[in-house]
Backbone as a chain_set.jsonl record, in Angstrom:
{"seq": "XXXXXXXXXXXXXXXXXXXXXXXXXXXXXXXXXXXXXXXXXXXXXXXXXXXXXXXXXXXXXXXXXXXXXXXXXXXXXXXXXXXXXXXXXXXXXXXXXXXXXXXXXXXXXXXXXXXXXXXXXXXXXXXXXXXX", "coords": {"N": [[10.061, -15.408, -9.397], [9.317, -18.655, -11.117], [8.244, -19.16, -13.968], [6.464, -20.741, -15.883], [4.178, -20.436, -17.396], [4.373, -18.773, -19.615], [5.068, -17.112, -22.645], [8.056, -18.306, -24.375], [10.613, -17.183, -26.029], [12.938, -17.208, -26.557], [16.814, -19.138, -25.464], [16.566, -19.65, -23.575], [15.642, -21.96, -20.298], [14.266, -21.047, -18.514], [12.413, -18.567, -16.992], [12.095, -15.708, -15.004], [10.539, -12.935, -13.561], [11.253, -9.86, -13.163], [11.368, -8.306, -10.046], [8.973, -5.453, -8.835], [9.781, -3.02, -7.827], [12.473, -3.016, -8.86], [15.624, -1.606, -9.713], [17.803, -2.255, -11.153], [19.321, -5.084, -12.291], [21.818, -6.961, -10.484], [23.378, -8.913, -10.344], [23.435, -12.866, -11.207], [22.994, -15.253, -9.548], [23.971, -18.501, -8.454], [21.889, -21.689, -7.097], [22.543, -21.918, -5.147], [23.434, -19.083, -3.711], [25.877, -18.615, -5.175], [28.096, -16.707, -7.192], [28.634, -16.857, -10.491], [30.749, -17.138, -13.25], [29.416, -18.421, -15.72], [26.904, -18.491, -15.612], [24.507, -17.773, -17.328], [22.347, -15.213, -18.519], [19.733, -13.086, -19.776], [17.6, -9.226, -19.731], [14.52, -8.812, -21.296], [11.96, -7.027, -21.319], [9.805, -7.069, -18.516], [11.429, -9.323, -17.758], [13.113, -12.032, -16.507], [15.779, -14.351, -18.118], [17.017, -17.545, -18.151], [19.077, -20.234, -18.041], [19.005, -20.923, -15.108], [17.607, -23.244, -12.84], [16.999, -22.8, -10.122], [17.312, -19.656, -9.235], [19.015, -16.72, -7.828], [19.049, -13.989, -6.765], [21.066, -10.651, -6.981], [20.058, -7.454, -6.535], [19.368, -3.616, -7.255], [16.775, -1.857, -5.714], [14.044, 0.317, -5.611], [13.271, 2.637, -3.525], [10.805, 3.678, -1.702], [9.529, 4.776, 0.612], [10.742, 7.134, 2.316], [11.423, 7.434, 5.253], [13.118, 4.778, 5.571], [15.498, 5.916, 4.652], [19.054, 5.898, 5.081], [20.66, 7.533, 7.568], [22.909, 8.559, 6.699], [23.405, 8.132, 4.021], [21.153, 10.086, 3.751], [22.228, 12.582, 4.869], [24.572, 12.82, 3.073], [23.175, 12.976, 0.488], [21.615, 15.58, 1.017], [23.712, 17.556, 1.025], [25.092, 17.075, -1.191], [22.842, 18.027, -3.217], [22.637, 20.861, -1.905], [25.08, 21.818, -3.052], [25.236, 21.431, -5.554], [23.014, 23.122, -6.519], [23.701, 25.631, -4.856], [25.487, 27.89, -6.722], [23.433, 29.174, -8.289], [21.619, 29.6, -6.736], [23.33, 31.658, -5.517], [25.097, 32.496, -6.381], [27.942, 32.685, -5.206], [31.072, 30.793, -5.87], [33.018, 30.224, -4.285], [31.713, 29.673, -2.204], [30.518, 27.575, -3.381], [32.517, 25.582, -3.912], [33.517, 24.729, -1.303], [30.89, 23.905, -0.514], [31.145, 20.874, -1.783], [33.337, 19.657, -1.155], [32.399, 19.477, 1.373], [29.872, 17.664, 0.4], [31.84, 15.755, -0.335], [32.766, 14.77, 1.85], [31.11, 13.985, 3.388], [29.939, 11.69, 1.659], [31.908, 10.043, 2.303], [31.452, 9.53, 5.103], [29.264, 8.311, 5.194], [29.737, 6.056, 3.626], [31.755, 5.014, 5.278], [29.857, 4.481, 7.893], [28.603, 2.648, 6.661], [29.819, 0.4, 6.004], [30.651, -0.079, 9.147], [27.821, -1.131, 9.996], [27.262, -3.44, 8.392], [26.586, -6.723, 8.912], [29.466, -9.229, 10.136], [29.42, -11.559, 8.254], [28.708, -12.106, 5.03], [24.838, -11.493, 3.872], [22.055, -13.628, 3.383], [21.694, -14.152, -0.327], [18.282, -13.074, -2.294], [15.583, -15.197, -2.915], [13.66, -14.871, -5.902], [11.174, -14.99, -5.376], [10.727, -13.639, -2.969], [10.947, -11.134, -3.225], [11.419, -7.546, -2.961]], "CA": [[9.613, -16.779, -9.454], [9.358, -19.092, -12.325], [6.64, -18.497, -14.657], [5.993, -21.325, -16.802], [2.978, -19.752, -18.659], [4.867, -17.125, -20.703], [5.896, -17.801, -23.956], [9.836, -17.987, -24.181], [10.857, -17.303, -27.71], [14.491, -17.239, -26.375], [17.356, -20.362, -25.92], [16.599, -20.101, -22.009], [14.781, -22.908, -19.853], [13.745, -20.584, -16.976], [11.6, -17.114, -17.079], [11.56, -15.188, -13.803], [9.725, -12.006, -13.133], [11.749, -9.084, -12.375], [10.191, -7.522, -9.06], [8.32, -4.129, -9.558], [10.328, -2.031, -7.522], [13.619, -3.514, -9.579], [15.803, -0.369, -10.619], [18.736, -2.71, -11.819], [19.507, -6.446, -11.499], [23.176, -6.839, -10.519], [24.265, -10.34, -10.399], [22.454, -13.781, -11.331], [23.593, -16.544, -8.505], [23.276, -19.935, -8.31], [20.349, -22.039, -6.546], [23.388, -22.058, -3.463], [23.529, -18.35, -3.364], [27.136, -18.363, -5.173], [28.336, -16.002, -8.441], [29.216, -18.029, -11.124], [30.987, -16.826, -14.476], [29.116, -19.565, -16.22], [25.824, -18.711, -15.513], [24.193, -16.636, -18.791], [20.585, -14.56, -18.398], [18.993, -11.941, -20.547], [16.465, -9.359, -19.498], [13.675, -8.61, -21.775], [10.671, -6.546, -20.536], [9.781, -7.463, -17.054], [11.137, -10.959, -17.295], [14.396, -12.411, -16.926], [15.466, -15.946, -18.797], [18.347, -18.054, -17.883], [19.304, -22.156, -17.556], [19.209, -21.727, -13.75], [16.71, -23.459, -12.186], [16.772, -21.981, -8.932], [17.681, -18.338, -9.511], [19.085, -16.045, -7.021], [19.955, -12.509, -7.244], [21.322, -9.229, -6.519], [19.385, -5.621, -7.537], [19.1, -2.253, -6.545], [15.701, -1.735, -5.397], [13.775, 1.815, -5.595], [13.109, 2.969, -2.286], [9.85, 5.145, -1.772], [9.395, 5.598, 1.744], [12.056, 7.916, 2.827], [12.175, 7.046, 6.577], [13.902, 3.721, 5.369], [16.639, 5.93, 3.803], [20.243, 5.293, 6.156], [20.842, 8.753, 7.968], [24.282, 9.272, 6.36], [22.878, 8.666, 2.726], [20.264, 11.513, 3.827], [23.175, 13.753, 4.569], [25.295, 12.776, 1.709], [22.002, 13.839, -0.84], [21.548, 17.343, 1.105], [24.94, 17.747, 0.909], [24.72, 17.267, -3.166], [21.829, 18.635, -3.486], [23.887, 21.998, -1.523], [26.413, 21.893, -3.738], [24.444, 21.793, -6.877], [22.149, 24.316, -6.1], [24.521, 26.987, -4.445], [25.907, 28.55, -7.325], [22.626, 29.818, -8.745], [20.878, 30.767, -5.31], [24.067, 32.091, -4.052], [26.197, 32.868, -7.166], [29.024, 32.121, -4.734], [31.561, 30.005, -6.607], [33.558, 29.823, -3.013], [31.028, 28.71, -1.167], [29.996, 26.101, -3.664], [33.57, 24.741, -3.741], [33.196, 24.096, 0.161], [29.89, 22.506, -0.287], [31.373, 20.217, -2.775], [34.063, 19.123, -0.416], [31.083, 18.807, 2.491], [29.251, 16.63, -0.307], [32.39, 14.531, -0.344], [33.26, 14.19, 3.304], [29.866, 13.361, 3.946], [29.576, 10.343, 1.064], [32.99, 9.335, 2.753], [31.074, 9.139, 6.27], [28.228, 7.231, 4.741], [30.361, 4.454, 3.576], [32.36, 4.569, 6.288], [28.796, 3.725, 8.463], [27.231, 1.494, 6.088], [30.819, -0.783, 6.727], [30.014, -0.759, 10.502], [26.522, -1.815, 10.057], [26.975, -4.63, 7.837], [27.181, -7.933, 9.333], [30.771, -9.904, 9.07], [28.745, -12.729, 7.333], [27.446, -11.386, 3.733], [23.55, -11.363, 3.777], [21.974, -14.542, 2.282], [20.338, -13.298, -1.349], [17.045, -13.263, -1.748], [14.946, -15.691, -4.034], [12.924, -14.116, -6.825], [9.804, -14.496, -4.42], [10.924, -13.048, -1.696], [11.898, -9.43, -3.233], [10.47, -6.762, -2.388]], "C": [[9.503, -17.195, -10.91], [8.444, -19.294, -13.1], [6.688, -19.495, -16.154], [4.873, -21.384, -17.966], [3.239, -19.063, -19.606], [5.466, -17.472, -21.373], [7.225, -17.311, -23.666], [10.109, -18.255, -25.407], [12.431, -17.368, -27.427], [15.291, -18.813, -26.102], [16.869, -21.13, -24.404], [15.473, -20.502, -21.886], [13.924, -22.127, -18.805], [13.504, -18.676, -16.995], [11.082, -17.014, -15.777], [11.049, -13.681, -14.728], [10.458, -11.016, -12.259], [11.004, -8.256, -11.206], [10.129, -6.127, -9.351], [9.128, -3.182, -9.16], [12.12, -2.36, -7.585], [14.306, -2.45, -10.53], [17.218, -1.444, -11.603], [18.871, -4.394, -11.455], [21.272, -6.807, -11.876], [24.048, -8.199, -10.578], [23.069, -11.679, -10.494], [23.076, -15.093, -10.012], [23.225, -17.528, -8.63], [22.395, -20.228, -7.221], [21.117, -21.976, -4.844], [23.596, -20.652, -3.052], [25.308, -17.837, -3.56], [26.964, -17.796, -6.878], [29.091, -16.956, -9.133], [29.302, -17.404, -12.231], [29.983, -17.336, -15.498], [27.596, -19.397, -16.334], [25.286, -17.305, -16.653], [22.615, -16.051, -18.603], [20.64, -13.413, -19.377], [18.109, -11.231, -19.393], [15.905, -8.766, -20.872], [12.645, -7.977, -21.444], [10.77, -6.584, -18.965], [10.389, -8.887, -16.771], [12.706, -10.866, -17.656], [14.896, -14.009, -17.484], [16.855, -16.161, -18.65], [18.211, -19.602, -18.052], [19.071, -22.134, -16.048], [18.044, -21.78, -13.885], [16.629, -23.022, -11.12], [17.521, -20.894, -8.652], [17.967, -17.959, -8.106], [19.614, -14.889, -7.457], [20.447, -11.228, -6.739], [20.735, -8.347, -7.231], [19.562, -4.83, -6.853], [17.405, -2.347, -7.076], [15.165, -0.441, -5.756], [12.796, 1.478, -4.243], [12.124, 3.919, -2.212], [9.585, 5.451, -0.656], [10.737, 5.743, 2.699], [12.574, 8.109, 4.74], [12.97, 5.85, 6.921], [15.589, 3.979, 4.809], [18.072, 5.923, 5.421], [20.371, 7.288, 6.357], [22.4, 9.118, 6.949], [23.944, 9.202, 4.58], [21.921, 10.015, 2.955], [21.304, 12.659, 3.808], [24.154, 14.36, 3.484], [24.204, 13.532, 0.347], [21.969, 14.871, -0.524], [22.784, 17.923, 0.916], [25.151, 18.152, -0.84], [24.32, 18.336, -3.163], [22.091, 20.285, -2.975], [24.416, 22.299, -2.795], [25.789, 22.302, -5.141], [23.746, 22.724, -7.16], [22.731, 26.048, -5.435], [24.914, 27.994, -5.649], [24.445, 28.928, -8.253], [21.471, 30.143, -7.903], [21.793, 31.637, -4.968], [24.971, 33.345, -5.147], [27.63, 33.139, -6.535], [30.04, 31.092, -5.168], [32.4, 29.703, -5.262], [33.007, 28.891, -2.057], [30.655, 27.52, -1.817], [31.756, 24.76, -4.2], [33.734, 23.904, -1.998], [32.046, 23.574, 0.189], [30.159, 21.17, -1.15], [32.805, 19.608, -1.76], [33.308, 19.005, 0.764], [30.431, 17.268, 2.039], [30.67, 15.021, -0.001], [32.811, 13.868, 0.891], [31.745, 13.357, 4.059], [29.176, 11.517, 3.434], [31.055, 9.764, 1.655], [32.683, 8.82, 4.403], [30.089, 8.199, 6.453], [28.663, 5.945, 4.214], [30.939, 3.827, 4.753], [31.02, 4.078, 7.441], [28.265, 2.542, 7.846], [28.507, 0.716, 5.91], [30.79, -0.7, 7.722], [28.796, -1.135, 10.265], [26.511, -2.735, 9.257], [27.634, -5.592, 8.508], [28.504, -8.353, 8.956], [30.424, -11.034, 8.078], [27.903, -11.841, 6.559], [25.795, -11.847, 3.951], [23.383, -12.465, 2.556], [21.043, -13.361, 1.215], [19.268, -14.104, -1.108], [16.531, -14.043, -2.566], [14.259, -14.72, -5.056], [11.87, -13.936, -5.871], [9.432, -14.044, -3.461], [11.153, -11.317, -1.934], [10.808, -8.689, -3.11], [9.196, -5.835, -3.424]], "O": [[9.567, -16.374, -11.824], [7.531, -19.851, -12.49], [6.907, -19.032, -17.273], [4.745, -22.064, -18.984], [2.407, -18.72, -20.445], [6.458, -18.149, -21.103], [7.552, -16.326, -23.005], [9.923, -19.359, -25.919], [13.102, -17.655, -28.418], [14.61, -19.782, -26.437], [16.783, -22.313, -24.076], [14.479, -20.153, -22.522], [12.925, -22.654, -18.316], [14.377, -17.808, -17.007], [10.158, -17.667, -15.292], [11.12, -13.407, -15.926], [10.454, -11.076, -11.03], [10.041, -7.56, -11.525], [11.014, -5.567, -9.998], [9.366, -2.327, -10.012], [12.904, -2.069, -6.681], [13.948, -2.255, -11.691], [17.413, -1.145, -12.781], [18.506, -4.826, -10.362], [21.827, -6.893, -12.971], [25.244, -8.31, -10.846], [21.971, -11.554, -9.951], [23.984, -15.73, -10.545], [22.046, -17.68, -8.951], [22.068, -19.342, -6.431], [20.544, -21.983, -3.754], [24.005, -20.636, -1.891], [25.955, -17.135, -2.783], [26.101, -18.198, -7.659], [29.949, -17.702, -8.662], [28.237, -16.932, -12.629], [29.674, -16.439, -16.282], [27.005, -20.132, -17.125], [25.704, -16.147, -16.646], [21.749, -16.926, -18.585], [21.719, -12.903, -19.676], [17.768, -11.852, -18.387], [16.734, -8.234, -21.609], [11.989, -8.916, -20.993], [11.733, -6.16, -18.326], [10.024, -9.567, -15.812], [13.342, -10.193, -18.466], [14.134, -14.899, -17.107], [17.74, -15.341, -18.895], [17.085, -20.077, -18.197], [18.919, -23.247, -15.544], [17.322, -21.042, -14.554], [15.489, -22.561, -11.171], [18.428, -21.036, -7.832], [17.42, -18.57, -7.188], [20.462, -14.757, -8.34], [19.825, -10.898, -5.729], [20.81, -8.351, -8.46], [19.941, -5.088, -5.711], [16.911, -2.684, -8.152], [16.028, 0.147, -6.408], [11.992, 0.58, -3.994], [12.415, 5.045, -2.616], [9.29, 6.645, -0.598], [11.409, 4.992, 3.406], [13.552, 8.632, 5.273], [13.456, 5.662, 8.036], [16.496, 3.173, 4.599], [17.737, 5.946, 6.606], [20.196, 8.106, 5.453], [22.615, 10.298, 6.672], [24.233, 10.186, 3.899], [22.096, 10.963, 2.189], [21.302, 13.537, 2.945], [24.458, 15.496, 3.121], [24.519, 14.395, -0.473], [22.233, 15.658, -1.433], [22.709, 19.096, 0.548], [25.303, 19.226, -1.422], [24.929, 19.405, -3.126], [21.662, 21.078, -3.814], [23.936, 23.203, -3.478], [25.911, 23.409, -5.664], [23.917, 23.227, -8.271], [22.254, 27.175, -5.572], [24.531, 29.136, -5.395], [24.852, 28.86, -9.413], [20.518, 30.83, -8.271], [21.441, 32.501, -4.165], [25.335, 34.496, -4.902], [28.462, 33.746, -7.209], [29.696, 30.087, -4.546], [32.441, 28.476, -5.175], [33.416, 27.917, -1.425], [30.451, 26.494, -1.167], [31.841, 23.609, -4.628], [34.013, 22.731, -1.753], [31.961, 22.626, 0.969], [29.227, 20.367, -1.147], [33.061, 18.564, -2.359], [33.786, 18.051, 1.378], [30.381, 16.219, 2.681], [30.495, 13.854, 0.349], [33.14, 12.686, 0.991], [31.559, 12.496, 4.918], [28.533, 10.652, 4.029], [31.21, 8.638, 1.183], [33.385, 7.971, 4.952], [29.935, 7.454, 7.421], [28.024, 4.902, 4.351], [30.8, 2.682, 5.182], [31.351, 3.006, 7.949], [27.623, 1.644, 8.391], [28.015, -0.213, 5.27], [31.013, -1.891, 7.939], [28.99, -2.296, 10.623], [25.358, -3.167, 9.264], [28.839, -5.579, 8.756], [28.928, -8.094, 7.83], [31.193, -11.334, 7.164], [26.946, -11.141, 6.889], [25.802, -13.016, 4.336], [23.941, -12.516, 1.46], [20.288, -12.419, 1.456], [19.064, -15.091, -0.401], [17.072, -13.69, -3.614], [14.488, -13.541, -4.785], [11.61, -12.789, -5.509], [8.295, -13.939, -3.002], [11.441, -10.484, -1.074], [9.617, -8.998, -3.132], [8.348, -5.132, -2.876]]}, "num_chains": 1, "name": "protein.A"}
C-alpha cells in the first residue's frame, strides 16, 4: 500500500511497502494488472518507489508452513536433498548419480503438475494490500 508518511528522497511519486514475507519482487504491473516496459521502480529497504499510482505485482513469497508446500515440490526437495547428501553417508558415487537423475525426473514431474493445476486464465495479481 501507499505510504504517504515516509520521506521519499528519491524521483518517485509513490512508496509502497514490500510485504514481510517478500523473498523477491518479480514484476511491477500496472493499476490494470498488465506488464509494462515503461513502468520504472526501485527497491530500497522495505519500501518500493515508482510513478504508478496503483501498483500491482508479482513476488516470490517465503513459505513457512510446510503443509502448504505442493506434493511434487516436496518430492523434488527430498529428492535433492538425496542426491546431495548420498555421497558422504554412502560414499557411493553410483548411487548418487541415480539420485541425481531421480532429483531430475522428479523436478520434471513437479512442473509437469503445477501446469495441470493452473487455471487456463492467469491469476489476477494481487494489490500491495492484499499480500500475504
Amino acid at each position: 500500500m501507499a505510504h504517504p508518511s515516509i520521506t521519499n528522497n528519491t524521483s518517485y511519486d509513490y512508496i509502497y511497502t514490500i510485504p514481510p514475507k517478500c523473498m523477491r519482487v518479480l514484476d511491477l504491473l500496472n493499476g490494470d494488472g498488465v506488464h509494462d516496459d515503461n513502468i520504472e521502480w526501485i527497491i530500497e529497504g522495505e519500501y518500493l518507489y515508482t510513478n504508478e499510482d496503483d501498483a500491482m505485482f508479482k513476488f516470490i513469497f517465503q513459505v513457512e508452513d510446510v503443509r502448504k508446500f505442493d506434493p511434487g515440490f516436496t518430492n523434488a526437495l527430498a529428492a535433492r536433498l538425496a542426491w546431495l547428501l548420498c555421497l558422504k553417508v554412502t560414499g557411493k558415487i553410483n548411487l548418487r548419480q541415480t539420485l541425481y537423475r531421480e532429483y531430475l525426473f522428479q523436478v520434471g514431474e513437479a512442473e509437469g503438475l503445477d501446469g495441470l493445476e493452473h487455471q487456463s486464465e492467469p491469476k489476477e495479481p494481487k494489490r500491495w494490500d492484499q499480500a500475504h
